[in-house]
C-alpha positions as CSV (number, residue, x, y, z in Angstrom):
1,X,2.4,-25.4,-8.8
2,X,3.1,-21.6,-7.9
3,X,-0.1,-19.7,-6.6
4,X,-1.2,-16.5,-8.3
5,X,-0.2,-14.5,-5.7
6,X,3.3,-15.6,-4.9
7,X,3.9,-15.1,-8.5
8,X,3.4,-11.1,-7.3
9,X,6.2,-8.8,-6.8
10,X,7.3,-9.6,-3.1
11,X,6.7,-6.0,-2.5
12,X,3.4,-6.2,-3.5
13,X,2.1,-8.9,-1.5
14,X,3.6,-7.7,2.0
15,X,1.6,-4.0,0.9
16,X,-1.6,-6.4,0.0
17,X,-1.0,-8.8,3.3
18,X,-0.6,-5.2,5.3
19,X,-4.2,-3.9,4.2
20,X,-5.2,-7.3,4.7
21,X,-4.5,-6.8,8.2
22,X,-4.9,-3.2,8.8
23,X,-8.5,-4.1,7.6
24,X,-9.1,-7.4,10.4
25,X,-7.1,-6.2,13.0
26,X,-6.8,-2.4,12.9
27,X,-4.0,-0.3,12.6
28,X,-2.4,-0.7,16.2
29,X,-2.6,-4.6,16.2
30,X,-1.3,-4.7,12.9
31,X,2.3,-6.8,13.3
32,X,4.9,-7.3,11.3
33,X,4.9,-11.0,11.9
34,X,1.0,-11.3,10.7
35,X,1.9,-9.2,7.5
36,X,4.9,-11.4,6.8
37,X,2.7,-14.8,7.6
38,X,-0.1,-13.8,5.3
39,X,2.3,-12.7,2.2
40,X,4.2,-15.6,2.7
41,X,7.5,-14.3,3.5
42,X,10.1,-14.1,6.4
43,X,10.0,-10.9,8.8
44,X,13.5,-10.3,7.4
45,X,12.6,-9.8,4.2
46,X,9.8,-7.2,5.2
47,X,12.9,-5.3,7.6
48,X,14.9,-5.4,4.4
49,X,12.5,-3.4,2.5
50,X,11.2,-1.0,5.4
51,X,12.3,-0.3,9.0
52,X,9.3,-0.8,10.7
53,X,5.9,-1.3,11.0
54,X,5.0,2.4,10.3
55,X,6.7,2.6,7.5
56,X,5.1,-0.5,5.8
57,X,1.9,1.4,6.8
58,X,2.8,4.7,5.6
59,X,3.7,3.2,2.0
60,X,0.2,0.9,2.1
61,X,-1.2,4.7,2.5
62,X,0.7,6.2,-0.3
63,X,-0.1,3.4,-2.9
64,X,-3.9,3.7,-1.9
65,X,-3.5,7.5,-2.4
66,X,-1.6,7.0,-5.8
67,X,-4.3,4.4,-6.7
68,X,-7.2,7.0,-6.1
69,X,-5.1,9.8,-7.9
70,X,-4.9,7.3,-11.1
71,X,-8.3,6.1,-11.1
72,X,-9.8,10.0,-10.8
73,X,-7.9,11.6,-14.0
74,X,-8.2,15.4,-14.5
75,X,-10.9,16.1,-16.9
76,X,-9.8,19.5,-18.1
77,X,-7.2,22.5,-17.7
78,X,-10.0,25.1,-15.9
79,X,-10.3,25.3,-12.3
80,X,-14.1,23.8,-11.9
81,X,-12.5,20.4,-13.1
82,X,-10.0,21.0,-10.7
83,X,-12.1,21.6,-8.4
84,X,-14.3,18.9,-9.1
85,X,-11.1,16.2,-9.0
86,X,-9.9,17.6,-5.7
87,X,-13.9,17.0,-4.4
88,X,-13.8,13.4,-5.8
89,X,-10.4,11.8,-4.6
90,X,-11.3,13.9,-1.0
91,X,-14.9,11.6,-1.2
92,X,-13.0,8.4,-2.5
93,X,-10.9,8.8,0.6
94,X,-13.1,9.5,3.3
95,X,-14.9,6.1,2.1
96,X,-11.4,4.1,2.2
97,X,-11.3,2.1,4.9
98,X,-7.8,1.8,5.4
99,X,-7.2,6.0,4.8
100,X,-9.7,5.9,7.7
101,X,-8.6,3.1,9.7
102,X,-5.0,5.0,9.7
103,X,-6.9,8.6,11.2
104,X,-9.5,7.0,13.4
105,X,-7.3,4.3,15.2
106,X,-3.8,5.5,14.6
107,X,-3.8,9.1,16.1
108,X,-0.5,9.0,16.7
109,X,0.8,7.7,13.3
110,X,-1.8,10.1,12.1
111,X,-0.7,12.9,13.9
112,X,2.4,12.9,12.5
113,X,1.4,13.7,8.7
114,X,-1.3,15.8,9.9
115,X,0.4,18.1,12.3
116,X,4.4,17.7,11.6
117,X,5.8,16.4,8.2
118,X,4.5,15.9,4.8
119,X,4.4,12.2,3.9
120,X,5.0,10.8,0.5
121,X,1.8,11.1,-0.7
122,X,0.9,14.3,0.6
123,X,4.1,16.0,-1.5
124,X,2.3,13.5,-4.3
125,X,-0.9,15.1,-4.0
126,X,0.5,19.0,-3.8
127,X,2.7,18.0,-6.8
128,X,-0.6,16.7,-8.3
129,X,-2.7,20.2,-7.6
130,X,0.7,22.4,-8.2
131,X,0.7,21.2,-12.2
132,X,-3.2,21.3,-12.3
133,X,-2.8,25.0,-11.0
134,X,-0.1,25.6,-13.4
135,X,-2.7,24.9,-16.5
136,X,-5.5,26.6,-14.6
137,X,-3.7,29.6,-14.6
138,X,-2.9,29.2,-18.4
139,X,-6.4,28.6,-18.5
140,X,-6.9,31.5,-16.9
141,X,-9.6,30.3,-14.7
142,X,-7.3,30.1,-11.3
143,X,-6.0,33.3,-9.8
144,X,-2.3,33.8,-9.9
145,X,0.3,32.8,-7.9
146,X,2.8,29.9,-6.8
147,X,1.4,26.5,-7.6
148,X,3.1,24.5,-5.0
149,X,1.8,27.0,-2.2
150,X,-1.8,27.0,-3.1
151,X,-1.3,23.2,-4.0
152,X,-0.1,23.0,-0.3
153,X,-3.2,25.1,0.8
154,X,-5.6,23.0,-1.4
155,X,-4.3,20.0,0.3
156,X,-4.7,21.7,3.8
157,X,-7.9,22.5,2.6
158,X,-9.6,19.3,1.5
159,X,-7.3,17.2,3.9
160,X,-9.5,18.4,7.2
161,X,-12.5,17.1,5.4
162,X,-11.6,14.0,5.1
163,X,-10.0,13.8,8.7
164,X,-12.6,15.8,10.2
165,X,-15.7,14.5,8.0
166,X,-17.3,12.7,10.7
167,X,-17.2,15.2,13.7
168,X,-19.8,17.5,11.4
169,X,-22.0,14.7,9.8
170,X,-24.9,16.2,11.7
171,X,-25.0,19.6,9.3
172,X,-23.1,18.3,6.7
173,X,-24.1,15.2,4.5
174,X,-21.7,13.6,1.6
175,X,-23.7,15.9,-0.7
176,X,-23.3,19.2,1.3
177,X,-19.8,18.5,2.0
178,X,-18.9,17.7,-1.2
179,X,-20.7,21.1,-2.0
180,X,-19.2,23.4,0.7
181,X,-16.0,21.5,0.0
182,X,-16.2,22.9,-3.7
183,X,-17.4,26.2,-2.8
184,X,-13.8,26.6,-0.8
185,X,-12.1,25.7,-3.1
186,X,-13.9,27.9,-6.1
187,X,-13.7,30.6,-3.5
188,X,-9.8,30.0,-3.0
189,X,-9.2,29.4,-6.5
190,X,-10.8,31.8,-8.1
191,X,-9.3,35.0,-10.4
């Protein structure tokens, strides 16, 4: 009899048995033999699909991101529910342990999609805000000007509080920075 889970996409189970491990092991002891072990497949099949470890880690990062995007839908064209979305998948993420697991243990791997290129999910969630600027503007509740660059801004914006969260915990609280987060982005935002 076939289990449940081998009756998953393949690609789905080596994203699964990645999380599985970035969550026991951590990000830098997470192996490509492990992943492949606990989806049930052959390291060959993982190198087929992605190059290297980082890569299986980057996508496991952009389908978490894509998950959190889904599961907080817009609930209005006017820039408070903007605002207010932005504030939410920023919270959801700074409480996902992988997200978090990725910053916190995996500076380097980090570093790169904080400091040098933008990762899938990052053009994802500035493609995301662009289009929700778009109808604030026709809303007329968001200031004009390109989408995409305030988008990128927005991201820039909420994407140090979730990396940086942590360091200020002392004066800021999930409530406050939820707050302050929203004031920025009201602030930034606004006509």
């Amino acid at each position: 009899m076939m289990s449940i889970r081998n009756s998953e996409p393949v690609e789905q189970r080596i994203l699964d048995a990645a999380a599985e491990c970035i969550r026991a092991y951590g990000v830098e002891r997470t192996t490509v033999t492990e992943i492949a072990r606990r989806a049930g497949v052959s390291r060959p099949t993982i190198y087929r699909r992605w190059p290297d470890i980082r890569w299986v880690i980057a996508e496991v990062l952009t389908v978490r991101i894509s998950d959190v995007l889904a599961a907080v839908p817009a609930a209005g064209p006017g820039r408070e529910e903007l605002v207010d979305r932005v504030v939410r998948i920023a919270e959801h993420l700074r409480r996902d342990e992988i997200v978090m697991s990725v910053i916190f243990n995996a500076p380097t791997l980090a570093m790169v999609y904080i400091t040098e290129r933008l990762g899938t999910s990052q053009q994802l969630l500035i493609d995301t805000l662009a289009a929700a600027i778009v109808q604030g503007q026709a809303h007329r509740s968001v200031r004009a000007g390109d989408p995409h660059q305030m988008g990128a801004m927005c991201l820039l914006i909420a994407q140090s509080t979730i990396q940086s969260a942590q360091m200020v915990e002392k004066f800021l609280d999930r409530d406050a920075l939820n707050a302050e987060l929203a004031h920025s982005l009201n602030g930034y935002l606004k006509p």
